[in-house]
Backbone as a chain_set.jsonl record, in Angstrom:
{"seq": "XXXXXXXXXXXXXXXXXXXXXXXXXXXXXXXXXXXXXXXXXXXXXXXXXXXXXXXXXXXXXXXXXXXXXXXXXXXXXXXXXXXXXXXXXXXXXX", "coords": {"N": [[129.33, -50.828, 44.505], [133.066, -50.999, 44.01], [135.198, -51.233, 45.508], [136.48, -52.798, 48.259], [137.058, -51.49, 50.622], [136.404, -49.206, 50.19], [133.876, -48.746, 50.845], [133.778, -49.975, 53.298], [135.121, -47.931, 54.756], [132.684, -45.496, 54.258], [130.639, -47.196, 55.427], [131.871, -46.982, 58.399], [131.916, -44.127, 58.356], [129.613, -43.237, 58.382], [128.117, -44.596, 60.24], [129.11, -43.19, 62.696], [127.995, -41.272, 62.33], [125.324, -41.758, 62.231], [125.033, -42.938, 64.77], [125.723, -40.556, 66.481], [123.839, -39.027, 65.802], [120.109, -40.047, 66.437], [118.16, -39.836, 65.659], [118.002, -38.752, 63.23], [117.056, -39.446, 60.293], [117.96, -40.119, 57.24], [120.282, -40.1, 58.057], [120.103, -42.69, 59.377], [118.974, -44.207, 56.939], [120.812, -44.125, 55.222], [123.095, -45.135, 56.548], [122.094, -47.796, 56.547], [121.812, -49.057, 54.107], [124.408, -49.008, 53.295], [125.696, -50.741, 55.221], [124.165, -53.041, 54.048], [125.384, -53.295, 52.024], [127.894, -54.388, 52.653], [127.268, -56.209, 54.039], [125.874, -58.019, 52.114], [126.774, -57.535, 49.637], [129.394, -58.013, 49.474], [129.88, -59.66, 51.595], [130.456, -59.753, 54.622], [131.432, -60.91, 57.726], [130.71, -60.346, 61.048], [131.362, -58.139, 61.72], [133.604, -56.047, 63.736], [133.943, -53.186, 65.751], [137.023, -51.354, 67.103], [138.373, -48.623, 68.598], [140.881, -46.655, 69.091], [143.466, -44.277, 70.183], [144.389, -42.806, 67.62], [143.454, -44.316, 65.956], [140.568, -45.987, 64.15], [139.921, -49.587, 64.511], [138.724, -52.194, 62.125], [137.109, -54.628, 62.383], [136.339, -57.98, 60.744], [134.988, -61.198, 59.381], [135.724, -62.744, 56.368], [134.47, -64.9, 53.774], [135.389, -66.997, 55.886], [137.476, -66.073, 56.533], [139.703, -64.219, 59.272], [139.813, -60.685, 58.559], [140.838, -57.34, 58.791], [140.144, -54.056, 58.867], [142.094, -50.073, 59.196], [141.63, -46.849, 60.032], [142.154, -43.594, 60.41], [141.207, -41.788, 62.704], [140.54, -38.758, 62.582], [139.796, -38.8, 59.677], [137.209, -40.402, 59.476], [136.089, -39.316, 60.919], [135.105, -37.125, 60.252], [132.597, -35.868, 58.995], [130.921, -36.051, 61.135], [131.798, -34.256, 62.831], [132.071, -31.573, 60.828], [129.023, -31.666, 60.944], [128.751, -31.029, 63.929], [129.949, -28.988, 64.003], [128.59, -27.178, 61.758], [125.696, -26.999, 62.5], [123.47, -25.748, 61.596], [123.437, -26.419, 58.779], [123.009, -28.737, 58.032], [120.196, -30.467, 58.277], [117.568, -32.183, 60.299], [115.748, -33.543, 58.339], [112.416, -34.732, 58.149]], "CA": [[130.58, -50.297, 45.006], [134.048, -51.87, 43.75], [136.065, -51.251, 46.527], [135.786, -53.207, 49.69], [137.949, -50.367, 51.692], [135.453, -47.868, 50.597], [132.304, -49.547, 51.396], [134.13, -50.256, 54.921], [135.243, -46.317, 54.743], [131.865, -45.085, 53.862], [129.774, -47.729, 56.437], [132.03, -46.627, 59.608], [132.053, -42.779, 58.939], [128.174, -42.964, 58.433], [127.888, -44.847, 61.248], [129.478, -42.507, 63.914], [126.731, -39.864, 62.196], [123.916, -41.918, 62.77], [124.905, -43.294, 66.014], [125.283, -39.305, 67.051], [121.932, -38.198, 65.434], [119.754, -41.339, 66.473], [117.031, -38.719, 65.107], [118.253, -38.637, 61.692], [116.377, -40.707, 59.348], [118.537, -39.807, 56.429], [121.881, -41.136, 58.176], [119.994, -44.391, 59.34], [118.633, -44.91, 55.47], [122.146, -44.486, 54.689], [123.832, -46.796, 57.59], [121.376, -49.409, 56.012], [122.245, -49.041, 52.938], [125.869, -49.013, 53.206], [125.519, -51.993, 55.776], [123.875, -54.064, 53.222], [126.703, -53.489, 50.53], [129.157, -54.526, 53.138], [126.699, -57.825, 54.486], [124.886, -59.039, 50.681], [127.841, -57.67, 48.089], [130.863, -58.211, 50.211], [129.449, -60.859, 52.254], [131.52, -58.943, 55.885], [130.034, -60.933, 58.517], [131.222, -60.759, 62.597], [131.418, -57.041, 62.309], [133.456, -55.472, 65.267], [135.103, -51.629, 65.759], [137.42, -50.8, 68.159], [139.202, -47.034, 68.445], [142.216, -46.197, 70.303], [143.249, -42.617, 70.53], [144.717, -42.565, 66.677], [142.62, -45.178, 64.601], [139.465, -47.386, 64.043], [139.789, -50.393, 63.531], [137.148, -52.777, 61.927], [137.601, -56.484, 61.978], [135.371, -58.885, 59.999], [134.96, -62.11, 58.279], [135.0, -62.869, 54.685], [134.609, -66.226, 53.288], [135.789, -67.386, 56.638], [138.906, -65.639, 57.045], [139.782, -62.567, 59.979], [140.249, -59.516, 58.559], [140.328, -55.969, 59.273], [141.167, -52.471, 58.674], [142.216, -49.875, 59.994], [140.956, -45.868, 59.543], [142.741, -42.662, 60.756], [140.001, -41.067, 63.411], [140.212, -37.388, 61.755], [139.497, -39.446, 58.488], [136.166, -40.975, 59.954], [134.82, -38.205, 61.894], [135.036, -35.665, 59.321], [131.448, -35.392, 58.616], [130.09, -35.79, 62.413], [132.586, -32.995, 63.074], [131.362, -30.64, 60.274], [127.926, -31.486, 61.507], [128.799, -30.442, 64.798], [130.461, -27.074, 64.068], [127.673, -25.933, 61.523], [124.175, -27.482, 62.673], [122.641, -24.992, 60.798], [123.63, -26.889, 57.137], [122.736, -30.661, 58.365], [118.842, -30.275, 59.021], [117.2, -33.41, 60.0], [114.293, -33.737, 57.57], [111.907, -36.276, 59.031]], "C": [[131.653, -51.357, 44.764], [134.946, -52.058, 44.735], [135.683, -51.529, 48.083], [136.482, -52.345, 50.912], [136.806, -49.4, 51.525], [134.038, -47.829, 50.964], [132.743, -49.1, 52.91], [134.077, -48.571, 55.632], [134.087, -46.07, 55.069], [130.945, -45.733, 55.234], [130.099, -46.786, 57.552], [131.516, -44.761, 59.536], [130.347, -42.654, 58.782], [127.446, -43.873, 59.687], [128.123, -44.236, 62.744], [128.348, -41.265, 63.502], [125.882, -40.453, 62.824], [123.729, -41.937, 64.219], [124.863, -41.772, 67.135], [123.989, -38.52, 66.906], [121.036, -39.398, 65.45], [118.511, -40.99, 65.604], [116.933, -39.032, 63.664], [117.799, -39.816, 60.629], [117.448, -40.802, 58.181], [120.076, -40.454, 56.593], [121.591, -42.277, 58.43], [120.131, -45.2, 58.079], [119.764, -45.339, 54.905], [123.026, -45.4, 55.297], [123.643, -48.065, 56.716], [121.653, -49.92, 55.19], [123.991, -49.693, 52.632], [126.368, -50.677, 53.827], [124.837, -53.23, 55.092], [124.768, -54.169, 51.653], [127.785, -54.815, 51.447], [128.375, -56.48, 53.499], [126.462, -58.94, 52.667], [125.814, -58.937, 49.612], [129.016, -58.461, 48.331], [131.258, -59.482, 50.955], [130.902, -61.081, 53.945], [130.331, -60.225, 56.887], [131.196, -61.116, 60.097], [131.66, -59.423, 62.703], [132.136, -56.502, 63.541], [134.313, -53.849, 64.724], [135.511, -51.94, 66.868], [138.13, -49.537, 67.522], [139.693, -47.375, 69.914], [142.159, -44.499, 70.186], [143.661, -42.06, 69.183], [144.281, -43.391, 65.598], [141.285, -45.989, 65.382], [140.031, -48.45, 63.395], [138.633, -51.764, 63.19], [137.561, -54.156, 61.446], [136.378, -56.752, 61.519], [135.901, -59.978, 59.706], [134.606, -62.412, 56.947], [135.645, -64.364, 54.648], [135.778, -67.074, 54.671], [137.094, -67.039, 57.292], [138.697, -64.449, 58.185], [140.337, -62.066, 59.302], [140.097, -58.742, 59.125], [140.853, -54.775, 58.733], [141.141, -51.645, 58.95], [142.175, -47.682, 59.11], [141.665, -44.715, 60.517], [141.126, -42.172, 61.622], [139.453, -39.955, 62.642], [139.751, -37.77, 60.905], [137.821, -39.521, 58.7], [135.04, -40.189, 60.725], [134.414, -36.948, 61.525], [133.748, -35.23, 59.16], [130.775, -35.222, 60.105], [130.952, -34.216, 62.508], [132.374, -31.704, 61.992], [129.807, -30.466, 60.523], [127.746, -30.492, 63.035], [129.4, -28.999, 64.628], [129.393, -26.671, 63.249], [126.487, -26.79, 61.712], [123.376, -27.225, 61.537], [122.272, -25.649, 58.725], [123.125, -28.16, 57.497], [121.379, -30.538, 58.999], [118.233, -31.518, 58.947], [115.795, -33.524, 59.392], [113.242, -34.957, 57.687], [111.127, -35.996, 57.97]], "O": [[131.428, -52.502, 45.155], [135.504, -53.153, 44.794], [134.967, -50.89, 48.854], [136.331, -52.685, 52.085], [136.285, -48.839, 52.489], [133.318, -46.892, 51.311], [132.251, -48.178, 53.561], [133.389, -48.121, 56.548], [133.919, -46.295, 56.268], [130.543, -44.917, 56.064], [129.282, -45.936, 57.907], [130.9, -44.211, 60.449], [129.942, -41.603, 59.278], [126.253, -43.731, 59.953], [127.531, -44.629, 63.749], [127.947, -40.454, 64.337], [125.494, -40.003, 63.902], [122.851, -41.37, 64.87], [124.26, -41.732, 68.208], [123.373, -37.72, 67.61], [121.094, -39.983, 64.368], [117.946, -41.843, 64.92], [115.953, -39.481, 63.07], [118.344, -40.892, 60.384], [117.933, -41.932, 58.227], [120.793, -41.029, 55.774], [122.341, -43.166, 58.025], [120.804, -46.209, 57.868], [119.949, -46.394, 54.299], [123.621, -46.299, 54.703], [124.418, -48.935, 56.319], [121.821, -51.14, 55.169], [124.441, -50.588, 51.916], [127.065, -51.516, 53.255], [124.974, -54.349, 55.586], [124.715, -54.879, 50.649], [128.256, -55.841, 50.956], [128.888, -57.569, 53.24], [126.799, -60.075, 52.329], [125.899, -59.808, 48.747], [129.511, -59.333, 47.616], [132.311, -60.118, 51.008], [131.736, -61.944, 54.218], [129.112, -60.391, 56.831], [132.196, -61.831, 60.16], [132.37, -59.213, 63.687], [131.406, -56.425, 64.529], [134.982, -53.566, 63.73], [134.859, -52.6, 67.678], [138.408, -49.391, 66.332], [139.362, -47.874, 70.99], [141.194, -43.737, 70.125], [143.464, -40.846, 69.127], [144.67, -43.217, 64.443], [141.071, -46.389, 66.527], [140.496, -48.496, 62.256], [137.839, -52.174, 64.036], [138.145, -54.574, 60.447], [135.408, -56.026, 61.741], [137.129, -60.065, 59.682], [133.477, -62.366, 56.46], [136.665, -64.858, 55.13], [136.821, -67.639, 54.341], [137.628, -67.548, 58.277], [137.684, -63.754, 58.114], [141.448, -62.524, 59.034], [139.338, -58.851, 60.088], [141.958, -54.651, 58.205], [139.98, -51.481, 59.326], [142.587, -47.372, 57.993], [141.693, -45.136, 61.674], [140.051, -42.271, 61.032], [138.335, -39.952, 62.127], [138.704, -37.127, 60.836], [137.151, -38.694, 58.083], [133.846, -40.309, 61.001], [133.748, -36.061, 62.058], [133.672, -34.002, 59.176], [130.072, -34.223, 60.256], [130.41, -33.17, 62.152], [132.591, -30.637, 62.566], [129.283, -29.363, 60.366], [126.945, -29.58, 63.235], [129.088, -28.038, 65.331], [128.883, -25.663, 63.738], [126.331, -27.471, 60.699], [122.801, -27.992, 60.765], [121.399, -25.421, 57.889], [122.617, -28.534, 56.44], [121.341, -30.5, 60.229], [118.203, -32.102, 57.864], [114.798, -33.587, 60.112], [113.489, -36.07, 57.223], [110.189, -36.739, 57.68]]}, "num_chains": 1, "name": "protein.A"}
């Protein structure tokens, strides 16, 4: 992955899946996954989220510096929120 926004993108909104389906093997594999672009490519380390009532935002360290950035909610919750309205399409395949 070239882009360290869409790694970050990609980690958080697959992280509000997993953390809602703790069940779901398929969103952990992917958490893990995504979470080891962001730790071994990117080299993110001190991880934090916070949300307010109109963004996430996701601080880190790289090469010793604070960063962070910052994610529209609707943006981020798009897939838990299509999970939750159709169940029926998101089957957890253990």
């Amino acid at each position: 992955m070239k882009s360290l926004q869409d790694a970050i993108y990609n980690w958080l909104t697959i992280k509000v899946v997993a953390e809602a389906r703790p069940d779901d093997k398929a969103a952990k594999e992917t958490f893990d996954l995504f979470e080891d672009i962001l730790v071994n490519e990117f080299k993110l380390k001190d991880i934090e989220i916070e949300k307010d009532d109109v963004m996430y935002l996701v601080k880190y360290t790289i090469d010793g510096e604070a960063k962070s950035a910052r994610f529209p909610i609707e943006l981020i919750d798009i897939m838990h929120d299509q999970i939750q309205q159709h169940p029926e399409r998101y089957h957890n395949y253990e």
